[in-house]
C-alpha positions, 0 to 999 in steps of 0.5 A: 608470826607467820610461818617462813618456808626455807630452801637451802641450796648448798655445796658442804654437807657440813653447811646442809647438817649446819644450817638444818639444826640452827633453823629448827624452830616451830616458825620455820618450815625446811622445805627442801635442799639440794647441792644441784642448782638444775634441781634446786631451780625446778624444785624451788619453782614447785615449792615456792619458799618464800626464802632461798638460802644459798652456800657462798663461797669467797667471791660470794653467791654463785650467778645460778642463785640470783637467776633463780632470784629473778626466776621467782614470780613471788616475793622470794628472799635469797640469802646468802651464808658464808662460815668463812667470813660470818657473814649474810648477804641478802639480795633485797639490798641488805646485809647484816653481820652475823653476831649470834646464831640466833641472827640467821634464824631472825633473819629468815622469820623476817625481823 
């Protein structure tokens, strides 16, 4: 299995803590993370993840994470995660409902 690049984008340091040790596994590489989308669109554009995990809030992903989505001139997975609702939304036109924490790491390995 080939290894995912992960950059999380988030607004909760809980979420950031939260994130961090439900994707350590040896597929998963964390490539970086800010709370700051200006910083996260530069540092995304050098590290070139090839997933984008995003803290949604209530009204799900904020704007600046799609346009960071359209930004990627490489195929780029945007995963949105909200704790409140448990549920993913992923920008490829797909959505999953959380089950297991397990789903969050399948997910971002690509099954």
């Amino acid at each position: 299995m080939a290894i995912r690049r992960v950059y999380v984008i988030w607004s909760h340091p809980l979420f950031h803590e939260s994130v961090r040790a439900l994707l350590k596994h040896p597929d998963i590489e964390w490539v970086g993370a800010t709370s700051d989308y200006v910083a996260a669109r530069e540092q995304i554009a050098s590290l070139r993840p090839d997933t984008v995990l995003v803290e949604q809030g209530e009204s799900g992903v904020p704007p600046e994470a799609l346009g960071i989505l359209q930004a990627c001139s490489w195929k780029v997975r945007v995963v949105g995660l909200g704790l409140a609702d448990n549920e993913l939304r992923v920008y490829h036109c797909e959505q999953r409902r959380v089950r297991k924490a397990d789903d969050l790491l399948r997910l971002v390995q690509g099954d």
